[in-house]
N, C-alpha and C positions, 0 to 999 in steps of 0.2 A: 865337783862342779866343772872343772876341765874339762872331761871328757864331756860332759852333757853339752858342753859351747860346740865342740867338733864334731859330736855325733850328727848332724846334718851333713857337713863339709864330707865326713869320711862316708855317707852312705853315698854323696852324687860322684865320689872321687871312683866309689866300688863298680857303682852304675855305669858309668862310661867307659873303665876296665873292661868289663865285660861283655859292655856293646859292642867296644871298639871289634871283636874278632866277627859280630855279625855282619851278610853282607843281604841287601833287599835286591830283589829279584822282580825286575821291572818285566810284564809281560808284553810281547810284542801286540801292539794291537793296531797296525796298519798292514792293511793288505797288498797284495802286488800293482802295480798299476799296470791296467792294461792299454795295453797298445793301439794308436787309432786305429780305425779299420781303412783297407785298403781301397781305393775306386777299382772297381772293375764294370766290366763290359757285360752286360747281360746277352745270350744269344737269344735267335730265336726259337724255342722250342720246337724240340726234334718232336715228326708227323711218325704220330702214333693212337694207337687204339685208345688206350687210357689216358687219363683228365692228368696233365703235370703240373706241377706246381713249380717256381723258384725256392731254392733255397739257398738262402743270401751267403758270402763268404763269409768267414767267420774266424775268432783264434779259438785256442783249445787249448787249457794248458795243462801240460804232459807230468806237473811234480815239480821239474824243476824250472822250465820254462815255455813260453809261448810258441804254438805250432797254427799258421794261415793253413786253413782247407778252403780249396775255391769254393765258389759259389757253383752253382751246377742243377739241373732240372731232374726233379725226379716222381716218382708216381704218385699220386694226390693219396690212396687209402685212406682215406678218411680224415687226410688232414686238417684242421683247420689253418685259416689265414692270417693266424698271429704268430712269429716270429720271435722268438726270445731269444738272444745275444746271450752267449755265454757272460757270466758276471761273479763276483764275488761276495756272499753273505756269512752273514753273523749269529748266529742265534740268539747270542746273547748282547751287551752293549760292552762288555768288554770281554774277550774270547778270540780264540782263534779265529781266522776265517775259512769258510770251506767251498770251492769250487764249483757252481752250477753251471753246468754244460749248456751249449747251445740245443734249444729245442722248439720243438712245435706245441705253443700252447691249446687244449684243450678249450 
């Protein structure tokens, strides 16, 4: 009958033994924060044959951190006039995050 009063006590005492060497592995799940963007000066488009468009300054990041490429006029090709900011997504709600580059939205 002893042992039957302690068998409780000795299985939580076993338990916590054995926890104690486990360690949780918290994932990171905040992404970099990015940098405001900078004011810049628009020029006015250099006099040429084909249709330019602005493409606004922007960051870029390189891996380990953020790189400014100016803003600067370049050939329209088909662009459209939507403007996407490079930015940080998720796939999932908790996951790494993964880098989407500055681009021209279709």
């Amino acid at each position: 009958m002893t042992f039957r009063r302690f068998l409780p006590a000795a299985t939580m005492l076993l338990g916590l033994v054995l926890l104690a060497g486990c360690e949780t592995v918290k994932e990171n799940t905040t992404c970099p924060t990015i940098p405001a963007l900078r004011g810049e000066v628009r020029p006015k488009p250099p006099v040429m044959e084909e249709e330019q468009i602005w493409q606004p300054g922007h960051w870029e990041w390189t891996g380990t951190n953020y790189l400014w490429r100016d803003g600067r006029w370049i050939k329209r090709e088909g662009r459209s006039n939507l403007w996407q900011f490079g930015n940080w997504v998720r796939d999932r709600t908790v996951g790494p995050c993964r880098w989407e580059p500055a681009h021209w939205v279709n």
